[in-house]
N, C-alpha and C positions, 0 to 999 in steps of 0.2 A: 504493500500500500504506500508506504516512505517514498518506493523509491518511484512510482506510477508518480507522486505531487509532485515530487524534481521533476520529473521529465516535462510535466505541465508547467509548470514555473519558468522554465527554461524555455520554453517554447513562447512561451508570456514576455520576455525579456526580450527575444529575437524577435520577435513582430513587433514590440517596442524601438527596437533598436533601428531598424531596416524601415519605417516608416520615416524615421527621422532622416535617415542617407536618403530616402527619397524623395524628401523634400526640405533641400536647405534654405536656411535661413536665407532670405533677399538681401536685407538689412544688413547683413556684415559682408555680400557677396563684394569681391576684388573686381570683377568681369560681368556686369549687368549687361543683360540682353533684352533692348525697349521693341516693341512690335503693337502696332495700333491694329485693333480688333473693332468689330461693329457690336454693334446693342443695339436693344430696343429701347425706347422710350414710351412708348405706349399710345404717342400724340402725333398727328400731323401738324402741326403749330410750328410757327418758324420757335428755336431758342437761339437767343443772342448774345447769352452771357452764361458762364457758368464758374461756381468755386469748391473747392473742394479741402475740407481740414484737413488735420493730421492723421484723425482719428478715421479718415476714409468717408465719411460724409459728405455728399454733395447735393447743391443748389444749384438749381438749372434755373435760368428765367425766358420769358419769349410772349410771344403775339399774345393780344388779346386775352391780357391777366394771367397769364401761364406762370406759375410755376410747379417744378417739380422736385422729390426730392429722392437719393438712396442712399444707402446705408451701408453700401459694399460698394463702394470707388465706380460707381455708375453700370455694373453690371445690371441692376434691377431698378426700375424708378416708380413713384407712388406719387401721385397729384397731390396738392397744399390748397390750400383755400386762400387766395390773395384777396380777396373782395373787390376788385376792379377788373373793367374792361379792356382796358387802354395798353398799349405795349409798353414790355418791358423791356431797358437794354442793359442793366448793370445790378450786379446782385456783389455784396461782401459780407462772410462772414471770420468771427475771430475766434469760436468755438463751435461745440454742438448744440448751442444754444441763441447765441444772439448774433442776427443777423439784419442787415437791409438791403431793401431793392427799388431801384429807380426807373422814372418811366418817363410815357407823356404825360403831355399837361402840368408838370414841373411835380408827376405822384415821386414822394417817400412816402416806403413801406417797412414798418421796423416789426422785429420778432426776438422774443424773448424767451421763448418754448421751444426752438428750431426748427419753425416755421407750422407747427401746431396751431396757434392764432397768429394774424399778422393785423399791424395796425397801422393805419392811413398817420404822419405827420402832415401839420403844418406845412405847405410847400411853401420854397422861398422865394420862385418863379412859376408862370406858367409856361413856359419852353420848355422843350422835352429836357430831359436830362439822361445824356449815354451813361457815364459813370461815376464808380460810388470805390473811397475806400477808407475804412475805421483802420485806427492804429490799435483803439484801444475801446474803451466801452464809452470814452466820452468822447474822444477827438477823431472825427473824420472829416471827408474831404467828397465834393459830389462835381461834376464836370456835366457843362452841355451845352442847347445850341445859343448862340447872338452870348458867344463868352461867359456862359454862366459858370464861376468858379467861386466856391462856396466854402467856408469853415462853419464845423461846429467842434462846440466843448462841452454840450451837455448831453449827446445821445442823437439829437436831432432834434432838439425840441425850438431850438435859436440857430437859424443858418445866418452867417454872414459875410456878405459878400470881399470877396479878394482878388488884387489883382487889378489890370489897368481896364478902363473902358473899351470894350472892341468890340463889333457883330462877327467875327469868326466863331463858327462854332466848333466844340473842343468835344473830341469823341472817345477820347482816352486819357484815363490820369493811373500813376499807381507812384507810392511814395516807400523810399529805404528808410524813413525813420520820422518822426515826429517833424523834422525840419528839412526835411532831401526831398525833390518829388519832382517828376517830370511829368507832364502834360502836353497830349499831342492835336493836330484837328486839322481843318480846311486850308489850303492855297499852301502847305508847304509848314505848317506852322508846330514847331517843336520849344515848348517853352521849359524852365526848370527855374525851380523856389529852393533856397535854401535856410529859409527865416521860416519856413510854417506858411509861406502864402503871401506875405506880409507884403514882399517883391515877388514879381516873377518878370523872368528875365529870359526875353526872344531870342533863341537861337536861328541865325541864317542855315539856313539848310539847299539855297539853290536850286531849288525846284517848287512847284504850284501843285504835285502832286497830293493827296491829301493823307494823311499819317490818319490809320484809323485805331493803331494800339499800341498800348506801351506797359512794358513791365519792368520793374524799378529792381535789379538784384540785389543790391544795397545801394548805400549811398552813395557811391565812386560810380557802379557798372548798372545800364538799362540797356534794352534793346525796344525798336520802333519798328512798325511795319504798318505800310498801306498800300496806295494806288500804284499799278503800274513798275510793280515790281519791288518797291520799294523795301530794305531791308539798311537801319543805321543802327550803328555800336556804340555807345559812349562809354569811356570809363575815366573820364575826370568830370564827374557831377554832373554832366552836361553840359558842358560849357562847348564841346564840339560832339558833331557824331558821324563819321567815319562810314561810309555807303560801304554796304556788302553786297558784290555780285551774286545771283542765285542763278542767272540766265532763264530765270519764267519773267514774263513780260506783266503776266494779270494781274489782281490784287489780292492783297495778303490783308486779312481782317483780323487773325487774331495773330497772340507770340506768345509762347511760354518758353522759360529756362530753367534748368536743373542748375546749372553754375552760370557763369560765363562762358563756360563754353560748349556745353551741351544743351541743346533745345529744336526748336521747330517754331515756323510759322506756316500758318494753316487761312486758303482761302478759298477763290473763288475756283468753281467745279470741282471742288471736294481735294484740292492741293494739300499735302503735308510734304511737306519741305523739312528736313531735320540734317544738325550740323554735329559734327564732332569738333569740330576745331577752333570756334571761334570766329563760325562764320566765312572760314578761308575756302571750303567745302561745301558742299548741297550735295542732296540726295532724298528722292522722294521716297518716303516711307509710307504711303499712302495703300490700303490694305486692295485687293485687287477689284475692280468692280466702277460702275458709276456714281458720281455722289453730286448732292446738291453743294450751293457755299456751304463754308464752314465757316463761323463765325466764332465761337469762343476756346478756349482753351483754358484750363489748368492742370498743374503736373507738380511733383513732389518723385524723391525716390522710389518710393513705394509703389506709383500708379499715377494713374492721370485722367482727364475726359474733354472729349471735344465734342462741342456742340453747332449745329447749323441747322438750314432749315430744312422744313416738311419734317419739323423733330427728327433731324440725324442725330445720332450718338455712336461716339466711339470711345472707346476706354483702352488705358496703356497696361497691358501686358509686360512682367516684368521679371525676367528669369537668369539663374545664373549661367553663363557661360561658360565654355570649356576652359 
């Protein structure tokens, strides 16, 4: 009988053990191997924006009050009750819990449940507003069109406006820290703050093309991407940004970065474009098949989701390499 339980015990150990060789940890992998996969979303709604925590939770937002939500890094998504009609183009959250999302008609929508109820703010315009980014539970920042650029310090209950008077409108913002933050938009226009808002300050860019996103890797390094090919580098604050060749002509709508030198920009006809070098390189990673635009992106090591319309979704696949 003793010796029939060892043999079970042991047999118990080795299916313990041999699960675990078969599936190593990501997280400490040397040699990650990224591969964009399609999902479903369950919606024909265009989505325009999408984020995604640490914890693998993601916020999708899109047409006509859309949003959605999953809870495994965009493999599965489940509808939110936004209470509005009206499109959405920018959604942030800083946990599994509080989040907002912006739209037309100058809607903020804040949540404090993770996206369980969502509550209509005080808008501080009626122009639409592309986007939206909290540092923290008090301070954030929202971007849109005829130069809407906006601080708040209390959640969003008080916007107030930042920044010089202009009708260009600004379709992407994202900030490295409380005081760092680039903002991009119409006719060529690449701006950067490095007071909070306080100043912002026009970078020449030399082209009229229109920059439709930006993501802030920290405070030194962003990248921008819009019309007509458009892909720039900054890594002194912004004070310059540096064109990166990709050789696609069309437009690039969203950008995500794992560092500075790992990432993708994702756009028009279902484009994914991804770099290993800092941009010296392209290569379309884009999984095989037809696609609509592709409009948003987010990515961390762990996984990632892009979003565009007639509700495409795709989510990053992330494995170790030989």
């Amino acid at each position: 009988m003793m010796r029939r339980v060892c043999w079970v015990l042991a047999l118990l150990v080795l299916g313990v053990l041999s699960s675990h060789c078969g599936t190593p940890d990501v997280t400490s992998c040397d040699n990650k191997v990224y591969r964009w996969v399609t999902s479903s979303s369950s919606t024909t709604e265009d989505l325009h924006s999408v984020v995604m925590v640490t914890s693998g939770k993601a916020w999708a937002v899109g047409s006509k009050g859309t949003i959605l939500h999953s809870s495994d890094r965009g493999k599965t998504w489940q509808a939110q009750t936004s209470g509005v009609q009206v499109g959405l183009y920018g959604v942030s959250f800083l946990d599994d819990k509080q989040g907002w999302a912006v739209g037309e008609q100058g809607t903020v929508l804040q949540t404090k449940d993770g996206g369980a109820s969502w509550k209509a703010l005080q808008p501080p315009v009626t122009d639409t507003l592309r986007s939206v980014h909290f540092l923290n539970e008090s301070v954030g920042f929202i971007a849109g069109d005829k130069f809407t650029f906006s601080r708040t310090s209390d959640s969003g209950k008080l916007w107030l406006p930042v920044g010089p008077a202009n009708n260009i409108d600004l379709l992407g913002l994202s900030f490295g820290d409380k005081q760092h933050g680039f903002i991009v938009g119409a006719q060529g226009s690449l701006f950067t703050t490095r007071d909070g808002g306080q100043t912002v300050l026009s970078v020449p860019t030399g082209t009229n093309a229109t920059f439709h996103a930006v993501t802030a890797i920290d405070i030194q390094n962003g990248w921008a991407v819009g019309a007509k090919g458009e892909v720039r580098l900054t890594e002194d604050a912004g004070s310059s940004w540096e064109r990166k060749f990709t050789n696609v002509e069309s437009d690039f709508y969203g950008v995500g970065f794992l560092n500075v030198r790992r990432g993708w920009a994702i756009g028009a006809g279902g484009a994914i474009l991804g770099t290993l070098n800092k941009g010296e390189q392209w290569a379309s990673e884009a999984p095989s098949g037809t696609f609509p635009d592709l409009l948003g992106i987010s990515v961390d090591e762990s996984g990632g989701v892009i979003v565009g319309k007639q509700g495409t979704v795709m989510t990053l696949s992330v494995t170790c390499g030989s």
